[in-house]
C-alpha positions as a Markdown table, in Angstrom:
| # | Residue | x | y | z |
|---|---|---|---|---|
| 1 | Unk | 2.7 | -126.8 | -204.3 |
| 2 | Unk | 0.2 | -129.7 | -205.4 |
| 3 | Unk | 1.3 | -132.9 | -205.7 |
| 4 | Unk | -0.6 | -135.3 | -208.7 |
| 5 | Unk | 1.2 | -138.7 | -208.2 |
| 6 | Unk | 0.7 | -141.0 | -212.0 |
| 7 | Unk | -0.9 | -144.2 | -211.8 |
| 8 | Unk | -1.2 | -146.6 | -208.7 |
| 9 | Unk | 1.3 | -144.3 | -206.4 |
| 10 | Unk | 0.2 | -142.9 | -203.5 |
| 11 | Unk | 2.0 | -139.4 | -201.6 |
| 12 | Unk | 2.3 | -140.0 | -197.9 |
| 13 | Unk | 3.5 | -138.4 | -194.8 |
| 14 | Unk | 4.8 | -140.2 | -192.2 |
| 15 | Unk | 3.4 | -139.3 | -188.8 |
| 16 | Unk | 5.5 | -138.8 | -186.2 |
| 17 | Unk | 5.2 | -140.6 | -182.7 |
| 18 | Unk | 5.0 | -139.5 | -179.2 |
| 19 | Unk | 8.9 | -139.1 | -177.7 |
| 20 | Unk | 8.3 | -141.3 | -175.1 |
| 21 | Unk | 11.2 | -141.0 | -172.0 |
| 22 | Unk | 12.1 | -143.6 | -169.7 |
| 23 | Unk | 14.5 | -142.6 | -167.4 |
| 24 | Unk | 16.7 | -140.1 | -168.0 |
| 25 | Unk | 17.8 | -141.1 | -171.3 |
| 26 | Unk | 17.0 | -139.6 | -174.3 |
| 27 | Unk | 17.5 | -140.8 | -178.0 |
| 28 | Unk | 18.9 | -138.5 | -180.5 |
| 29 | Unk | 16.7 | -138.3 | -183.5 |
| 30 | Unk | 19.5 | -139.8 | -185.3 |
| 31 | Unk | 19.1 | -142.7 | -183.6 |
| 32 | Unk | 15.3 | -143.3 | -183.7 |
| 33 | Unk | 13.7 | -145.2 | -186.2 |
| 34 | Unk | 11.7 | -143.8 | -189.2 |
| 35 | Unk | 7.7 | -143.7 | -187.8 |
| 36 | Unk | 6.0 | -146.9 | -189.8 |
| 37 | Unk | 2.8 | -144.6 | -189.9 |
| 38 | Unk | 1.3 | -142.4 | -192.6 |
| 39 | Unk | -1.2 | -140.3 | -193.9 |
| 40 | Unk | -2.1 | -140.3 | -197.5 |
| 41 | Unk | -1.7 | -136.8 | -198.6 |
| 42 | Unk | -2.5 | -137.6 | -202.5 |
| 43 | Unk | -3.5 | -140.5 | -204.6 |
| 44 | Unk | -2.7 | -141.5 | -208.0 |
| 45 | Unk | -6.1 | -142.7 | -210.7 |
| 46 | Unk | -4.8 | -146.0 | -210.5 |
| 47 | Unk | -3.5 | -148.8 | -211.9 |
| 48 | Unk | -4.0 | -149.1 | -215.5 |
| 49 | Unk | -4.3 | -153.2 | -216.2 |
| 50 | Unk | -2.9 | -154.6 | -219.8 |
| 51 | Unk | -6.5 | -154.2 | -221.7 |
| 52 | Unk | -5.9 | -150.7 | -221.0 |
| 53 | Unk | -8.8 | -150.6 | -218.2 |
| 54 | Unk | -8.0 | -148.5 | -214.8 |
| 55 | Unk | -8.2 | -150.2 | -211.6 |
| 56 | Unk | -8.7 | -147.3 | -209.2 |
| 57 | Unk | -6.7 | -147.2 | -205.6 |
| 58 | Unk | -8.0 | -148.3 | -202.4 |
| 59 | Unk | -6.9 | -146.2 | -200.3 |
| 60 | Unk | -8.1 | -142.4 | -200.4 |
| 61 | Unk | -6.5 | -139.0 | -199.0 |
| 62 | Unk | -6.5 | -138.7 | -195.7 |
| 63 | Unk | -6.5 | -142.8 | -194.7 |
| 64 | Unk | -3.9 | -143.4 | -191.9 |
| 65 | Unk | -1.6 | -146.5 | -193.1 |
| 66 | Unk | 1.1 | -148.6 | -192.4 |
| 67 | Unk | 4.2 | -148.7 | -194.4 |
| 68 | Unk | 7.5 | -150.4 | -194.7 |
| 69 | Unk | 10.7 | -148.6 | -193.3 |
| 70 | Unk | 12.3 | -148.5 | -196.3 |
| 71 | Unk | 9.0 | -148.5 | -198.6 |
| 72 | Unk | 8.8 | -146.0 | -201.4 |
| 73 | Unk | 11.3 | -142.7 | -202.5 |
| 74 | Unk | 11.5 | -140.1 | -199.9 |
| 75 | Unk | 11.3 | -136.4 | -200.7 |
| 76 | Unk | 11.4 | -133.0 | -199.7 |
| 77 | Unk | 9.5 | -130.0 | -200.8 |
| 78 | Unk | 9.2 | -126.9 | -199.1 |
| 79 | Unk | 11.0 | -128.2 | -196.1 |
| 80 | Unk | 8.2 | -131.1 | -195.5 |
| 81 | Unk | 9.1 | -134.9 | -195.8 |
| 82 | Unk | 7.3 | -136.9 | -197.9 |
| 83 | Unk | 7.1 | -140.5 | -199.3 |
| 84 | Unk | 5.9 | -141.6 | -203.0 |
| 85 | Unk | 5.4 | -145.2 | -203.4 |
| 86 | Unk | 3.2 | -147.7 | -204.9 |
| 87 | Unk | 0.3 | -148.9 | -203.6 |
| 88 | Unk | 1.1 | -152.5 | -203.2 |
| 89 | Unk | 3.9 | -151.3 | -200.9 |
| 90 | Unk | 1.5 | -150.4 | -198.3 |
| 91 | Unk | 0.9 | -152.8 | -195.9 |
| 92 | Unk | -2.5 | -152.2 | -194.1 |
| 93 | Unk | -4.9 | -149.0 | -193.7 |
| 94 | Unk | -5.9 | -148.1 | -189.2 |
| 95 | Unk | -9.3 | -147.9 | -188.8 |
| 96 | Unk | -9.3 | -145.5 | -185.9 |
């Protein structure tokens, strides 16, 4: 299935970290928290300004990110977890 987000929203995934063990004590994945990175999996044309002009998006598909925990609307197709938000709710692109 291809995802087309509308206007300035962008379709990310979150990437998942490392499980990282210190001891003998393991977290339960209902205890971690949700991973603050992402990928951008598809962008929207962008932001369309109130003379009717669109301001395209600065981020592009495949940019690694940095959102919020609780940024954007979380959804599911075909068993994968994805996030839809604006893109004034991300917070800074990693320049690897």
């Amino acid at each position: 299935m291809k995802l087309s987000p509308l206007y300035d929203r962008v379709v990310l995934k979150r990437i998942e970290e490392k499980e990282v063990k210190k001891g003998s004590i393991i977290i339960p994945d209902t205890a971690k928290e949700k991973p603050q990175k992402a990928e951008v999996i598809a962008v929207g044309p962008g932001k369309v300004t109130d003379d009717g002009k669109t301001v395209p998006l600065t981020v592009k598909v495949g940019d690694k990110v940095l959102i919020g925990k609780y940024a954007g609307n979380e959804i599911k197709i075909d068993d994968e977890e994805f996030v839809i938000a604006r893109e004034d709710e991300i917070l800074a692109k990693i320049e690897e």
